[in-house]
C-alpha positions as CSV (number, residue, x, y, z in Angstrom):
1,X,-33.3,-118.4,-15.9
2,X,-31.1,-119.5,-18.7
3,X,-27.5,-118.3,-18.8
4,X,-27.0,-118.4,-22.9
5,X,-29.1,-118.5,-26.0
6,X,-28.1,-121.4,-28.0
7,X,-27.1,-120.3,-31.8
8,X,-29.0,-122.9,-34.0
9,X,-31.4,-122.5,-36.3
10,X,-34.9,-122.6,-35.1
11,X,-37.3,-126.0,-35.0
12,X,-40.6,-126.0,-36.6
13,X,-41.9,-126.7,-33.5
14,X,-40.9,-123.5,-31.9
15,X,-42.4,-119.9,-31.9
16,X,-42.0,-117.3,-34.7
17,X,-40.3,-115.0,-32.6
18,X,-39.0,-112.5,-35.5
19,X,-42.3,-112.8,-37.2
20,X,-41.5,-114.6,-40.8
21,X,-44.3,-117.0,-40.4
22,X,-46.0,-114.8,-43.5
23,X,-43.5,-115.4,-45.7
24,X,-42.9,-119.0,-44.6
25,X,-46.1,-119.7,-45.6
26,X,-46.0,-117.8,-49.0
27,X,-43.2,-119.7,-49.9
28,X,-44.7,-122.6,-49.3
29,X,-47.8,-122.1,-50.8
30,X,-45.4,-121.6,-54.0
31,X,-43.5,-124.8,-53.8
32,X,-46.3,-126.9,-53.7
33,X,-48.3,-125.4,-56.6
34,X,-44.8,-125.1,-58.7
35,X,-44.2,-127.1,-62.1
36,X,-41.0,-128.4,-61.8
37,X,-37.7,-128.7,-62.1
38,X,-36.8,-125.1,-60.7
39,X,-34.2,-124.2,-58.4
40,X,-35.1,-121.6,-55.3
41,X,-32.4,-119.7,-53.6
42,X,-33.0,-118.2,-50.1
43,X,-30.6,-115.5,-50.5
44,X,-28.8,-113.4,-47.2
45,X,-25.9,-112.7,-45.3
46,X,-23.9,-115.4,-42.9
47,X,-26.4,-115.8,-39.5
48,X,-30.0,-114.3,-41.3
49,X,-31.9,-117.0,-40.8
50,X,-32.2,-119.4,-43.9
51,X,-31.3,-122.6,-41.9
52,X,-33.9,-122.1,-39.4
53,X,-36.2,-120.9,-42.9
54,X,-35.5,-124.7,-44.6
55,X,-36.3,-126.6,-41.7
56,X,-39.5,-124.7,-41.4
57,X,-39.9,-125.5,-45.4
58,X,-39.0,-129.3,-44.7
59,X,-41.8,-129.9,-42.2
60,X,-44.4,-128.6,-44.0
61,X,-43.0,-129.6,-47.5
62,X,-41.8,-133.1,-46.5
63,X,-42.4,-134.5,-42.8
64,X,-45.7,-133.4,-42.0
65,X,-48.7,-136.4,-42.4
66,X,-49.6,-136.6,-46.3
67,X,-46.9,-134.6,-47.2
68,X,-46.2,-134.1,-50.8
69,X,-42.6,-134.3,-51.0
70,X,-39.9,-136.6,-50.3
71,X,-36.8,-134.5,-48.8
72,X,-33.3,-135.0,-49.5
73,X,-30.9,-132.8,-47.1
74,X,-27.2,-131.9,-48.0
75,X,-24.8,-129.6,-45.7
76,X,-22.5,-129.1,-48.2
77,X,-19.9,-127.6,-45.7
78,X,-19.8,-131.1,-44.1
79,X,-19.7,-132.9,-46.6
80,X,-16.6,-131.0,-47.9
81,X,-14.7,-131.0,-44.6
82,X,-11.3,-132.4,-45.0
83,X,-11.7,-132.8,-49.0
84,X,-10.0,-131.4,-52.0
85,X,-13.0,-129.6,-54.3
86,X,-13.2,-132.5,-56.9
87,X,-13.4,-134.7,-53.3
88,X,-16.2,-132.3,-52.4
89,X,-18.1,-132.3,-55.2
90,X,-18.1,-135.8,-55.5
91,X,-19.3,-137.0,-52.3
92,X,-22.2,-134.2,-52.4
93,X,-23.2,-135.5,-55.4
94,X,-22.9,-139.0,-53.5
95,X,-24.9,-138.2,-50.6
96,X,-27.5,-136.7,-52.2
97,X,-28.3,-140.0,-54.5
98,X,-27.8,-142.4,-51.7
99,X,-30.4,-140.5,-50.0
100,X,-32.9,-140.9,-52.9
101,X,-31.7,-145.2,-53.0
102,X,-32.5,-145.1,-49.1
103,X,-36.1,-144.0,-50.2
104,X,-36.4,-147.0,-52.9
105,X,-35.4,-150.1,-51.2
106,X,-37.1,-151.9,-53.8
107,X,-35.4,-150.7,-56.9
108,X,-32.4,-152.3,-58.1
109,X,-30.3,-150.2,-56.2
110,X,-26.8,-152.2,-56.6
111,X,-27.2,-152.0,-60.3
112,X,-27.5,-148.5,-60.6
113,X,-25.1,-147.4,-57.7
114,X,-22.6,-149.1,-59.9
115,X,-23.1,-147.6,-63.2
116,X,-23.6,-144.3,-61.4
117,X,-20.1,-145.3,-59.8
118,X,-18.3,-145.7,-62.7
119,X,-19.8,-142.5,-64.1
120,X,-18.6,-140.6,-60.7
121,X,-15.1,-142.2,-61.5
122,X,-15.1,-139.8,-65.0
123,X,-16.5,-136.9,-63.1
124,X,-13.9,-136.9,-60.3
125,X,-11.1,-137.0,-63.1
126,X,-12.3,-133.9,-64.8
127,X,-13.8,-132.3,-61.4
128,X,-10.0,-132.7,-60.2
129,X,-9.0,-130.6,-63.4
130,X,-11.5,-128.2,-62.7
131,X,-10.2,-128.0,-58.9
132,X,-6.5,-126.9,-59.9
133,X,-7.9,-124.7,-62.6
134,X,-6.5,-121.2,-61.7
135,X,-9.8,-119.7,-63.8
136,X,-12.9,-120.9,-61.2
137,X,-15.3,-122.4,-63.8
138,X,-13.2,-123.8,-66.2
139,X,-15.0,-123.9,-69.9
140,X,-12.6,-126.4,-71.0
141,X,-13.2,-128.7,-67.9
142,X,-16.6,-127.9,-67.6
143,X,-16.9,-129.5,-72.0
144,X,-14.7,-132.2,-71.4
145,X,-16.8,-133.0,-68.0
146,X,-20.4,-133.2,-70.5
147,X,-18.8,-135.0,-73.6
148,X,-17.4,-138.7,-73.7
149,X,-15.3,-140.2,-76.4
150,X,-19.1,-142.6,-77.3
151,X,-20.9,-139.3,-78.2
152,X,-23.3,-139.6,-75.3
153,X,-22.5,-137.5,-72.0
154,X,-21.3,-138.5,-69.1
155,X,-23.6,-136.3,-67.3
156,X,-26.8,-137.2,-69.6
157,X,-26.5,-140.9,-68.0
158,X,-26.2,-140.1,-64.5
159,X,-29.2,-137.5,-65.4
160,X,-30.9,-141.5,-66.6
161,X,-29.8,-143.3,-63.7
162,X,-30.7,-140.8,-61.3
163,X,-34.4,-139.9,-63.2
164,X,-35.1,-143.4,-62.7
165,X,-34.8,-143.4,-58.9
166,X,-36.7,-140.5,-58.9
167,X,-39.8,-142.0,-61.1
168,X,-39.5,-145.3,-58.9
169,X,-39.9,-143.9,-55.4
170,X,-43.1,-142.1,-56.5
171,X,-44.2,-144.6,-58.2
172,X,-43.6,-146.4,-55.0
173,X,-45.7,-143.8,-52.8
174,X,-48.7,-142.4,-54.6
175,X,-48.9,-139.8,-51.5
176,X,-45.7,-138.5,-52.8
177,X,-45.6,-136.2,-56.3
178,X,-41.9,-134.7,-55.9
179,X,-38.5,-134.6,-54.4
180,X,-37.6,-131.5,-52.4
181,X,-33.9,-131.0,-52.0
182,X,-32.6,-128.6,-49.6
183,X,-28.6,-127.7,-50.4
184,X,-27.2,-126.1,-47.1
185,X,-24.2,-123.9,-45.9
186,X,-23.2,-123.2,-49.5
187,X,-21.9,-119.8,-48.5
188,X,-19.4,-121.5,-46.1
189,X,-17.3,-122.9,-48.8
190,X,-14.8,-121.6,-51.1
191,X,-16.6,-119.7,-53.1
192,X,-15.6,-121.1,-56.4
193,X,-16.3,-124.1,-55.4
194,X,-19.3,-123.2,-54.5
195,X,-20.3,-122.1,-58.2
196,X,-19.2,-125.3,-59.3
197,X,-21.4,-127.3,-56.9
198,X,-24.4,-124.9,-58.3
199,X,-23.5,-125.1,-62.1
200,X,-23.2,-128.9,-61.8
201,X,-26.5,-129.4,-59.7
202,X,-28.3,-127.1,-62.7
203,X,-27.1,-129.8,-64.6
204,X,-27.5,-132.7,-63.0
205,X,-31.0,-132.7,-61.7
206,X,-32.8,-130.5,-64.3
207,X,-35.3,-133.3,-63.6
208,X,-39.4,-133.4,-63.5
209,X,-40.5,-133.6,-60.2
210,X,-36.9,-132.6,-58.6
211,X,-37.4,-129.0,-56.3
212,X,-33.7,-127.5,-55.2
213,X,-33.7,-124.9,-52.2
214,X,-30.2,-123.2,-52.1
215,X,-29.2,-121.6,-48.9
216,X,-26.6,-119.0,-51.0
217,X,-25.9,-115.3,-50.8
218,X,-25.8,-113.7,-54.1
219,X,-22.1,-112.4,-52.6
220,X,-20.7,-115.7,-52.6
221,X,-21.5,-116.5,-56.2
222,X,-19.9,-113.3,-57.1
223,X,-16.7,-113.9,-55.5
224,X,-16.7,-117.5,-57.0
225,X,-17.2,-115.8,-60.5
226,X,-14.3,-113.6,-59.9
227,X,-11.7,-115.5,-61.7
228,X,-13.6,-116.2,-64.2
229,X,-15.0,-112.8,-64.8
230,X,-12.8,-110.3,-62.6
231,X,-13.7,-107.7,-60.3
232,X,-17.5,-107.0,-60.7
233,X,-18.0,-103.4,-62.1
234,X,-21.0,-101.6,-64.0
235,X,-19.7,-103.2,-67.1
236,X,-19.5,-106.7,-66.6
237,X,-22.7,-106.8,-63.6
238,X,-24.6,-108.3,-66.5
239,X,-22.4,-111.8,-66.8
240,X,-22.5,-112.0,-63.1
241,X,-26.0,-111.6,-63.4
242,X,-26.8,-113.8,-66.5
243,X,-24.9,-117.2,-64.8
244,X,-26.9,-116.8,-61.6
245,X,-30.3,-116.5,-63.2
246,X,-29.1,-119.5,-65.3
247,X,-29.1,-121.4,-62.0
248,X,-31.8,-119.8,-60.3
249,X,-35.6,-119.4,-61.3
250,X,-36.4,-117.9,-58.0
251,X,-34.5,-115.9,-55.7
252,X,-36.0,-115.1,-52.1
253,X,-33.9,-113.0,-50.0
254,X,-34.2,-113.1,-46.4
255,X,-36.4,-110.2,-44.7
256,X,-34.4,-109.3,-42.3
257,X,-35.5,-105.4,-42.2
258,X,-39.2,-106.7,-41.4
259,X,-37.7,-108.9,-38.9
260,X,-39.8,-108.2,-35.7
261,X,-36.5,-108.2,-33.1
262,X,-38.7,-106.4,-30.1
263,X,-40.6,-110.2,-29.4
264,X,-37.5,-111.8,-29.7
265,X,-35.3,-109.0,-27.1
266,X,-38.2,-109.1,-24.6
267,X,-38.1,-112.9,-24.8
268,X,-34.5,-113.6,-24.6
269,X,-33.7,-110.8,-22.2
270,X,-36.1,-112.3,-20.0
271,X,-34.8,-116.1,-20.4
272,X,-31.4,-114.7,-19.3
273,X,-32.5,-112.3,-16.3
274,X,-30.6,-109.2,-17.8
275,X,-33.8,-107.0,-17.6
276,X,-36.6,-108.2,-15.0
277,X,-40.0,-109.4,-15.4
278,X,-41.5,-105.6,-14.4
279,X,-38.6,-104.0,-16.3
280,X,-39.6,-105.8,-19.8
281,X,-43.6,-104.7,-19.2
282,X,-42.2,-101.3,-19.4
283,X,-42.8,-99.6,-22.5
284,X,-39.8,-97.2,-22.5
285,X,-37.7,-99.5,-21.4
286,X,-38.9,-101.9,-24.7
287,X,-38.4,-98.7,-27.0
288,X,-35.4,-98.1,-26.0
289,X,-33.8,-101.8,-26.6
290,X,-35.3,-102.0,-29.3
291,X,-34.1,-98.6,-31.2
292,X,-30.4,-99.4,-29.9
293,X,-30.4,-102.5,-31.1
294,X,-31.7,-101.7,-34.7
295,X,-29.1,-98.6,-34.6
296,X,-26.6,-101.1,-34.1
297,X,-26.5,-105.3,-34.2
298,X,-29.6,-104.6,-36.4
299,X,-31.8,-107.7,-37.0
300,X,-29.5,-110.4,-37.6
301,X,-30.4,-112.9,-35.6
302,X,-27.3,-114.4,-35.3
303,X,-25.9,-110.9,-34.0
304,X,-29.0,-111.1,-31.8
305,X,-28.4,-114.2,-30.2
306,X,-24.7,-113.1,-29.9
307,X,-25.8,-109.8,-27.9
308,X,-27.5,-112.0,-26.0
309,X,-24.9,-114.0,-25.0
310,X,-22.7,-111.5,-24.1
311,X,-25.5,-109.6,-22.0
312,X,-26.1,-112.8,-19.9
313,X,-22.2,-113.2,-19.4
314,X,-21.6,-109.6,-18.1
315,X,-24.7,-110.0,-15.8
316,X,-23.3,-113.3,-14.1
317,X,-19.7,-111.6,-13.9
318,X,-21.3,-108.0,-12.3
319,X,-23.4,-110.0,-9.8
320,X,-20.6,-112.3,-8.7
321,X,-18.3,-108.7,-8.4
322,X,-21.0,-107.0,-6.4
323,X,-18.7,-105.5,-3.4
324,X,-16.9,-103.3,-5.9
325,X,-20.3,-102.0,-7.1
326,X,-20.8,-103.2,-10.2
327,X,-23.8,-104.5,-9.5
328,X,-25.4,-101.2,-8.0
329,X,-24.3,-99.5,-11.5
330,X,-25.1,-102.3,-13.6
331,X,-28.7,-102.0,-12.4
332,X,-28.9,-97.9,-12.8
333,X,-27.9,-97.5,-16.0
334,X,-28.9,-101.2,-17.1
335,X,-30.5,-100.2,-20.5
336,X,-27.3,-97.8,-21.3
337,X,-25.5,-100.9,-20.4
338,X,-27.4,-102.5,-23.3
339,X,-26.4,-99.9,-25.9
340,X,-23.0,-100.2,-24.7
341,X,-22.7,-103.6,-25.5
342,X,-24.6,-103.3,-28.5
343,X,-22.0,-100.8,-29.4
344,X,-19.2,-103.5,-28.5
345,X,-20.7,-106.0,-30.7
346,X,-21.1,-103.9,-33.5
347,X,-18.8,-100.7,-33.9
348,X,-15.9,-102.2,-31.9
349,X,-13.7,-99.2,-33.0
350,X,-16.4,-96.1,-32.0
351,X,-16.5,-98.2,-28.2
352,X,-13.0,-98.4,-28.3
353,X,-13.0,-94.7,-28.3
354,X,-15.5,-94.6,-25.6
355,X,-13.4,-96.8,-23.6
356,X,-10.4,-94.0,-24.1
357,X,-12.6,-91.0,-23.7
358,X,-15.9,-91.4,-22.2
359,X,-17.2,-87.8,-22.5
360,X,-18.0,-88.6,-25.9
361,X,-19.9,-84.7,-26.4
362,X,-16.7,-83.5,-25.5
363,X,-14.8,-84.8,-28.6
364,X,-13.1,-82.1,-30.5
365,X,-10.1,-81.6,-32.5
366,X,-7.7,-83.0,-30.2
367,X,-9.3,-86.4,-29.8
368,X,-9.1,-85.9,-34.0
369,X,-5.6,-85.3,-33.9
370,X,-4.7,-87.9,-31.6
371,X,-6.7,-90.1,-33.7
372,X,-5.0,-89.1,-36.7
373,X,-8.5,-88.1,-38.6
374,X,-8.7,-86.4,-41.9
375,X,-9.7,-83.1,-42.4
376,X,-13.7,-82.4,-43.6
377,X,-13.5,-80.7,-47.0
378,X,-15.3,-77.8,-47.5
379,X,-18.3,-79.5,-49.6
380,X,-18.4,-81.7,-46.4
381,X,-18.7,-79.6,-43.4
382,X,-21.5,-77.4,-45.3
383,X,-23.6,-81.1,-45.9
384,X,-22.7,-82.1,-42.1
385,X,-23.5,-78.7,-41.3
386,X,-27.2,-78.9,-42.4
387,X,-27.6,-82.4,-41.2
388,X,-29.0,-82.7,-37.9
389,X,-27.0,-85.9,-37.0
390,X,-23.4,-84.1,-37.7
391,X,-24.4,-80.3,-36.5
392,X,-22.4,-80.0,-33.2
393,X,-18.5,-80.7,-33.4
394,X,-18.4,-83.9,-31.6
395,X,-20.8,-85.3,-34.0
396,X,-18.3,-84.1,-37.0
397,X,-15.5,-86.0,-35.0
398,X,-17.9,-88.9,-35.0
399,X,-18.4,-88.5,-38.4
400,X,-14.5,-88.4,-39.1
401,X,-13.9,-91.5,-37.1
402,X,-16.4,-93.7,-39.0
403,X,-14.4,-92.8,-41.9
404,X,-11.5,-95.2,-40.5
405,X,-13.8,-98.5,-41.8
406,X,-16.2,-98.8,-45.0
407,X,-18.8,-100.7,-42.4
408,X,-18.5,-97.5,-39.8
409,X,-18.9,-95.0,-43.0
410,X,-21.9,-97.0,-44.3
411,X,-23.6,-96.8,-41.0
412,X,-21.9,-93.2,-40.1
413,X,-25.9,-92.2,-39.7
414,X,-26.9,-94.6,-37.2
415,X,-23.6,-94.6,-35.1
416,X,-24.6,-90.7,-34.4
417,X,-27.9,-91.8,-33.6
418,X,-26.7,-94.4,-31.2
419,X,-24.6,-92.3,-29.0
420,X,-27.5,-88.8,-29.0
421,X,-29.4,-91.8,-27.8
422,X,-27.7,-92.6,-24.9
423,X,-27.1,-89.0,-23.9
424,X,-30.5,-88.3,-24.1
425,X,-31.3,-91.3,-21.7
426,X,-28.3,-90.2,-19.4
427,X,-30.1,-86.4,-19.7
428,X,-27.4,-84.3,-18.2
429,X,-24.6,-83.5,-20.1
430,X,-22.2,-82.6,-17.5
431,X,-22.8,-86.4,-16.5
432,X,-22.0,-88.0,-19.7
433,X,-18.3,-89.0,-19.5
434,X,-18.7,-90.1,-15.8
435,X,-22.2,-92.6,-16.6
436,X,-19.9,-94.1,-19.6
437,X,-16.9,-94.3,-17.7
438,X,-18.4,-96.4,-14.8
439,X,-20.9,-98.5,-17.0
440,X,-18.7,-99.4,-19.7
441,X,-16.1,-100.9,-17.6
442,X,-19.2,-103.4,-17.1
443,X,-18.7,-105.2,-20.7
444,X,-15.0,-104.9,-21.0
445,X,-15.0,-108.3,-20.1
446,X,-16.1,-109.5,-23.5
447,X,-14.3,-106.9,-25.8
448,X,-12.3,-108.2,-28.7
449,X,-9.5,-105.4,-28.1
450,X,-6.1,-106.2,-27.8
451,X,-4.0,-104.3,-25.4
452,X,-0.7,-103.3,-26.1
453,X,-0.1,-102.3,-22.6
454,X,-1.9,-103.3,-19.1
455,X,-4.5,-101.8,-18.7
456,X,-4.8,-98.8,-16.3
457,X,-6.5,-100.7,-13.0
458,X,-10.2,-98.9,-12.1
459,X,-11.4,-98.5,-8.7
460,X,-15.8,-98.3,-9.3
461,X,-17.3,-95.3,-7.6
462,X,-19.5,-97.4,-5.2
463,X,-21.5,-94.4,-4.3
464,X,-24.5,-94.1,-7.0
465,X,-26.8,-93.0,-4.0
466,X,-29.5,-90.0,-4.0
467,X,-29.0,-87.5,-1.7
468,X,-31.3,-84.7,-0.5
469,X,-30.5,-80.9,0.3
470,X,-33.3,-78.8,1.8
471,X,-35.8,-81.1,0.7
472,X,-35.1,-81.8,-2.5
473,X,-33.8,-85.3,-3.9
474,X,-30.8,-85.2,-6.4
475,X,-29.3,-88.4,-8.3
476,X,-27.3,-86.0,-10.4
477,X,-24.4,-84.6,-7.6
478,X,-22.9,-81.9,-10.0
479,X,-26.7,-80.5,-9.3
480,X,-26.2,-81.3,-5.6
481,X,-22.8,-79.0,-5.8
482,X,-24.6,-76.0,-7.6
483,X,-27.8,-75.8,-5.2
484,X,-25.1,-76.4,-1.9
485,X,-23.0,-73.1,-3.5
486,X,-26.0,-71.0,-4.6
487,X,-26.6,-71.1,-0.7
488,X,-23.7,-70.3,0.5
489,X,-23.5,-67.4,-1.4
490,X,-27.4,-66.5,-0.3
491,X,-26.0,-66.6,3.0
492,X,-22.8,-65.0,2.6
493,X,-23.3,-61.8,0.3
494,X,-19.8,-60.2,-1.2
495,X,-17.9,-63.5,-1.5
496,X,-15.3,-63.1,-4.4
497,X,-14.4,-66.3,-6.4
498,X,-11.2,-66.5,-4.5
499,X,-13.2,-66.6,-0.9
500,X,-15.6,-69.3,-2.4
501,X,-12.5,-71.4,-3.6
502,X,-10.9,-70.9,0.0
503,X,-14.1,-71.9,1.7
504,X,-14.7,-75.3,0.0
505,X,-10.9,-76.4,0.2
506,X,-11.5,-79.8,-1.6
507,X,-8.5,-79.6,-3.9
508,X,-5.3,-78.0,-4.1
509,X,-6.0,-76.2,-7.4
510,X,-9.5,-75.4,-7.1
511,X,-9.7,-73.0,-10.2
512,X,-10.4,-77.0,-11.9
513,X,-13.9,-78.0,-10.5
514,X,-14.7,-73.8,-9.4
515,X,-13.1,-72.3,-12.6
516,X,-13.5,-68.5,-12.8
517,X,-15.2,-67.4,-16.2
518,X,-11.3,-65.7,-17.3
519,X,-9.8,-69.3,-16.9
520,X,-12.9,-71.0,-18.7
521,X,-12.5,-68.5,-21.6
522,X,-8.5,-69.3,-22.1
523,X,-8.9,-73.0,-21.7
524,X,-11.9,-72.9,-24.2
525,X,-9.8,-71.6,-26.7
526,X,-7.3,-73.9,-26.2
527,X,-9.4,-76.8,-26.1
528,X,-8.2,-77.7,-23.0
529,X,-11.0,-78.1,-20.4
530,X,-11.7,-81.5,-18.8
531,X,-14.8,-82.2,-17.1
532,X,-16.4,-78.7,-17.5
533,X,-18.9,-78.3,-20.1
534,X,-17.6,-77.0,-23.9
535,X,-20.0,-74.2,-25.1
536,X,-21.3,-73.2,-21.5
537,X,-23.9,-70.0,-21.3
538,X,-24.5,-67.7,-19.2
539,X,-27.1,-70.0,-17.1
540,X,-24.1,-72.1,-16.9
541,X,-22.2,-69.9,-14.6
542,X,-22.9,-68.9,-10.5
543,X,-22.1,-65.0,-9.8
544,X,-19.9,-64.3,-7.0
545,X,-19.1,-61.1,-6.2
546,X,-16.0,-60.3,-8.6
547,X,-16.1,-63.2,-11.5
548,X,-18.8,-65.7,-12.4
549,X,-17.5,-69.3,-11.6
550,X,-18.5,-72.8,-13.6
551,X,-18.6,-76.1,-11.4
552,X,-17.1,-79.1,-13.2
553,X,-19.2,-82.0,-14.1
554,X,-17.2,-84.9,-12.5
555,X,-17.3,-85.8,-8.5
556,X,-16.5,-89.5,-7.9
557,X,-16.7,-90.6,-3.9
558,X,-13.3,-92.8,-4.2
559,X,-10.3,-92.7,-6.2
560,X,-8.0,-95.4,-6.1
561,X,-9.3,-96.3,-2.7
562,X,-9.1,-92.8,-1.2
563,X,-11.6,-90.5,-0.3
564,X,-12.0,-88.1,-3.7
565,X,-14.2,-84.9,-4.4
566,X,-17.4,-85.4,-3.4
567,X,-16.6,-87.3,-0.3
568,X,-14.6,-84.4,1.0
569,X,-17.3,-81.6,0.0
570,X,-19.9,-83.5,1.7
571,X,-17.6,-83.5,5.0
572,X,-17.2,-79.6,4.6
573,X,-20.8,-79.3,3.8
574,X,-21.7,-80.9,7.0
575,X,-19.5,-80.6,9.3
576,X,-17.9,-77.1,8.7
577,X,-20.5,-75.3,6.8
578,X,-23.7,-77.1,9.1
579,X,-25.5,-78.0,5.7
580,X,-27.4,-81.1,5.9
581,X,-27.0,-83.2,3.2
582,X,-28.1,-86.9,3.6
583,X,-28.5,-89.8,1.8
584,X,-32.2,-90.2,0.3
């Protein structure tokens, strides 16, 4: 058992678990029939993958016997750690031709480290001018940077010094017919400096026999081109455009969509004991983690590996916790567990919610008014209406909360998904808001919430037992109630609502878990019933003789230590009323 799944990118020496060896191979096949110079970018968002992607490219590109390229390696955020951007630029540029020396010990490194010094001395005066430019990519800078007062550029003889390096290491290693560099972490720096790094690569080593693989999203070049171009819009798209196909000749964005997550779930839940061996052969279980993760973390695998993480956490904490029961629910509702989390991880606000009002098909307006959520227009409710994600009015509620965030409102579709998901797994509707309530309390450990006031202590119901009345086994009570009161009425004919209520005495107001049909109606309308189902129909209700009746959904064994509802029917059940009901 392993307790975490480390976050680094993945070795070529281990297994394909998201299943990209297709394009891995592609790309390779590419690089090595390429004419050169040209400038690859692996393109995707913060955590998809394109780290583990260029060590996979290195081995089979550069380290692997016979290989056909030399590799040169730069993590730009490291090398611009604790530097201004003209001290950034400088010592990338730095590293990445001490690396090609290192391969050419016998070329007359000293002699051209110190021209190329001298020409880095120009650079870093203009690269400083270009670093408190207030425009990004300064024209000015950038013409001053490739002109010198002798006519030639600065830039044109590092291109020299540097192309002779080059020519002399493969001349050097006849094994060898290229340089492959691979430019890392790009998108963890400023983004303008970022753009400059790019524009004065393009520049620098537009060489023969010189292969750049850029590790960039196409986001962070448009936030580095801001100041030089403003806000993006349909107008000026084209410039943004134009300057990055200027740098790039291919762009490759990561597949994350075809990622195959189910190979990597199974194997990671398994490393970290959250589902069991027998568990993870099971097919519906494996459906299910896999849709709720999809609907939610999706297929980064950074956000993977973080899910992970968390899983394993919560597991170690429930186990250590097991006298309060934790463990007992943990291990019931262990897959709804998993969506919960997901959930965490990626719609903190919509589990918030859930954390506040667990009943979650029993959102309605006041939930949207304590919430302070806009009104649906017209045009709205008729779409929401005819969609079969936002039909019901919890789901509209749903729908008005992801408004709150531009990430909730572009995923509004899969966060209903999510949670019809996880009722249809719980089954019973009346059980909803109790399942939540006791399994959510599992993961509050690692939610990001801040709490403005201490939170409300919780007692777990340690009672998740079956029980069996007359033969039959029930893991739902609220089913257990019903069945126990359909006999007691079989068995006592003419008993009015008010004689039922008297003969279970299990609270003082018992028209709140036996509510007449009178009640129900007024509290309907007033949006005011808790714990008894919303739009109930007549197979909802138990006839008595004078006024149909409607058992609420929620009987917890303990509450806040004490003996609650259930505890006390079962002891009237028993021991008053002589019906056996025992533990199955």
């Amino acid at each position: 058992m392993k307790s975490s799944i480390i976050d680094v990118p993945r070795r070529h020496d281990q297994e394909d678990l998201f299943g990209i060896k297709i394009y891995q191979d592609a790309l390779i096949q590419y690089i090595k029939l390429t004419d050169t110079p040209i400038t690859i970018a692996l393109q995707g968002e913060w955590g998809s993958g394109k780290t583990s992607l260029m060590n996979l490219l290195r081995w089979n590109l550069c380290d692997i016997d016979n290989a056909q390229f030399f590799p040169i390696w730069i993590n730009t955020w490291q090398y611009s750690l604790m530097k201004t951007p003209a001290q950034a630029i400088i010592s990338i540029l730095d590293g990445i031709i001490n690396q090609i020396g290192a391969l050419n010990p016998a070329h007359k490194w000293e002699e051209s480290k110190k021209k190329i010094g001298g020409l880095f001395k120009k650079i870093a005066s203009v690269g400083t001018k270009v670093a408190i430019s207030t425009v990004g990519v300064d024209g000015e800078a950038i013409d001053d940077l490739f002109a010198s007062d002798n006519g030639q550029s600065d830039i044109l003889q590092l291109k020299e010094e540097i192309s002779k390096l080059v020519e002399e290491s493969l001349k050097n290693d006849s094994t060898r017919t290229g340089f492959t560099f691979f430019i890392d972490d790009l998108d963890r720096i400023d983004p303008p400096v970022a753009v400059e790094i790019l524009e004065l690569l393009k520049n620098i080593f537009d060489l023969e026999h010189c292969i750049f693989i850029l590790a960039i999203d196409y986001d962070v070049v448009i936030k580095g081109l801001k100041p030089k171009f403003g806000e993006l819009t349909d107008k000026n798209e084209r410039e943004f455009r134009s300057f990055f196909d200027k740098i790039i000749q291919l762009p490759f964005s990561m597949p994350v969509a075809n990622y195959n997550i189910d190979a990597f779930l199974v194997d990671a839940l398994s490393k970290i004991n959250f589902f069991t061996e027998e568990e993870m052969k099971d097919n519906a279980i494996q459906e299910s983690v896999s849709e709720l993760a999809r609907l939610s973390v999706g297929t980064n695998p950074r956000s993977l590996k973080r899910l992970t993480n968390t899983l394993s956490l919560i597991s170690i904490i429930n186990t250590g916790i097991s006298k309060t029961g934790a463990e007992d629910i943990a291990n019931k509702y262990k897959v709804i567990n998993f969506g919960l989390v997901c959930m965490q991880i990626a719609y903190p606000y919509i589990y918030n919610q859930l954390a506040e009002e667990p009943d979650f098909k029993q959102w309605n307006e006041t939930i949207a008014a304590k919430l302070k959520l806009r009104s649906l227009t017209p045009e709205e409710k008729i779409s929401l209406d005819a969609a079969e994600e936002f039909d019901e009015e919890w789901e509209k509620i749903v729908f008005r909360m992801c408004q709150k965030e531009t990430h909730l409102s572009n995923r509004v579709f899969q966060v209903s998904q999510m949670l019809n998901k996880i009722a249809e797994m719980i089954k019973d509707d009346n059980s909803i808001g109790k399942v939540i309530e006791d399994t959510i309390e599992l993961s509050a450990v690692t939610n990001l919430k801040a709490f403005d006031t201490p939170k409300k202590a919780y007692v777990f119901n340690r009672d998740i037992n079956n029980y069996k009345f007359e033969g039959k086994e029930y893991s739902i009570k609220v089913e257990l109630v019903r069945d126990v009161v359909r006999r007691y009425l079989k068995d006592h004919p003419g008993t009015t609502k008010a004689m039922l209520q008297a003969a279970f005495p299990i609270k003082k107001n018992m028209e709140t878990i036996f509510m007449g049909k009178d009640t129900y109606t007024e509290k309907q309308a007033a949006g005011k019933l808790n714990f008894i189902k919303k739009n109930a129909t007549d197979s909802d209700f138990i006839e008595t003789a004078d006024e149909p009746i409607i058992i609420c959904s929620n009987w917890p064994t303990t509450s806040q230590g004490k003996p609650a509802e259930f505890t006390i029917f079962l002891e009237i059940v028993n021991k008053q009323l002589g019906y056996p009901v025992t533990q199955a």
